[in-house]
N, C-alpha and C positions, 0 to 999 in steps of 0.2 A: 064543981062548976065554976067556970072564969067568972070573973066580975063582970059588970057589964062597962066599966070605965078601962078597964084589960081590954076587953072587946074594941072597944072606939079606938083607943089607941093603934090597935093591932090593924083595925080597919084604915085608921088614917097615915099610916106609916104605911101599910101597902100600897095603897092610892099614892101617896107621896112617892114612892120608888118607883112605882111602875111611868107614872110622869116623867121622872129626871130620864126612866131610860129610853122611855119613846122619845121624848127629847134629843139627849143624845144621839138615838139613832135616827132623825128625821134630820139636826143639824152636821153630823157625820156622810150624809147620804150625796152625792154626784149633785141629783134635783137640788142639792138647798144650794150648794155652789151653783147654779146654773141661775135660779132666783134670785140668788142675790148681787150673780152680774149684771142681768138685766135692770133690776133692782138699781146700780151703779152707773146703769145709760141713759136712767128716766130723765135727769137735769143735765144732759147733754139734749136731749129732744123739746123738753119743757124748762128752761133756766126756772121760770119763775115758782117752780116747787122746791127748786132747791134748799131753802130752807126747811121746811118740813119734811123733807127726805131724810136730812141731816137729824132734825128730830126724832122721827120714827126709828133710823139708825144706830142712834145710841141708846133706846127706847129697850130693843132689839138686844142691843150689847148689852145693858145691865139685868136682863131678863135672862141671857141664853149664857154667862159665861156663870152665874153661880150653879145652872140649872145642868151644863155640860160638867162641871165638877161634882156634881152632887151623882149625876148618873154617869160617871168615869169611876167614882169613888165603889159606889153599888156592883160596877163590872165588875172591878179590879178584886172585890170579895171574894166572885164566883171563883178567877182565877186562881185567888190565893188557895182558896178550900183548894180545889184542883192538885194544885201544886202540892200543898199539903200530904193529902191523898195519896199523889204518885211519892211521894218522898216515903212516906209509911209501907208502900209496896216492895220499892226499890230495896227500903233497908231489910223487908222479910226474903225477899230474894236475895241478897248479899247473903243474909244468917244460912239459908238454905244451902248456897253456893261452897261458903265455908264449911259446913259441914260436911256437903258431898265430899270437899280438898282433903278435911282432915280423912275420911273415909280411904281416901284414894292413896293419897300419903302412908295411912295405914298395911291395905293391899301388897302395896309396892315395897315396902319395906319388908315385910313376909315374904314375900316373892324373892326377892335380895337374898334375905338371909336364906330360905329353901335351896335359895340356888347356890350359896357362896356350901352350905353345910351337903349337898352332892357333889359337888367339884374337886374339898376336902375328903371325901371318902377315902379308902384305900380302894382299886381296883381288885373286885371279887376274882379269884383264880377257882372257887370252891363251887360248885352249882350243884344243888341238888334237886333230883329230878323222883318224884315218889318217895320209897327209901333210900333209894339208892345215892352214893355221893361220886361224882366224876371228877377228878382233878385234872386243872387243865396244866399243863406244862409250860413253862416260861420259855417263851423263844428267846431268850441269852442263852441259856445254859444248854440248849440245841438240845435238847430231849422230844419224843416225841408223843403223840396221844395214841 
């Protein structure tokens, strides 16, 4: 059985990841650019907030850029596993691939040699049919069958 201070942790690091990455994906997302142009028009309509705009602003920045690094950093794990993963794949399909080569390289080579050691033969003149043995005649020496 885990500890119960194992437990809290476990709890509080989840909660913490799942944060940075809603995060990131609410500060990532079309809506938060569109928010925060508007956001950027308020002390064009209203000067006199201007200042507090600028407050809440960087309010904003020092909240959202450790908190996009922290759920950038969290993605970027998923990927790496990923990546990981497909590389481990890749290299059992390579070992696979080469095998089949060497297999094939094998074939071919027997096939080669089968072929090179009937081409070598001498031409049979001799056939034998049951017991019987038929000899065939060389047409050079114009004899017949």
């Amino acid at each position: 059985m885990r500890k119960p201070e194992t437990i809290a942790k476990s709890l509080i690091t989840r909660f913490n990841v799942a944060v940075a990455v809603k995060m990131t994906m609410l500060f990532g997302s079309i809506w938060c650019v569109y928010a925060f142009f508007v956001f950027s028009l308020v002390p064009v309509i209203v000067p006199q907030w201007q200042n507090t705009l600028l407050y809440i602003s960087n309010c904003i920045q020092l909240v959202a850029l450790p908190a996009l690094m922290v759920g950038s950093a969290v993605l970027s794990q998923g990927a790496d596993q990923r990546a990981s993963e497909d590389h481990a794949a890749l290299l059992e399909i390579l070992s696979d691939v080469r095998e089949e080569l060497a297999d094939l390289k094998d074939k071919t080579a027997g096939i080669a040699r089968d072929t090179t050691e009937a081409l070598e033969r001498p031409a049979v003149t001799d056939v034998s049919i049951s017991d019987q043995t038929i000899v065939l005649g060389d047409k050079s020496d114009g004899g017949e069958n």
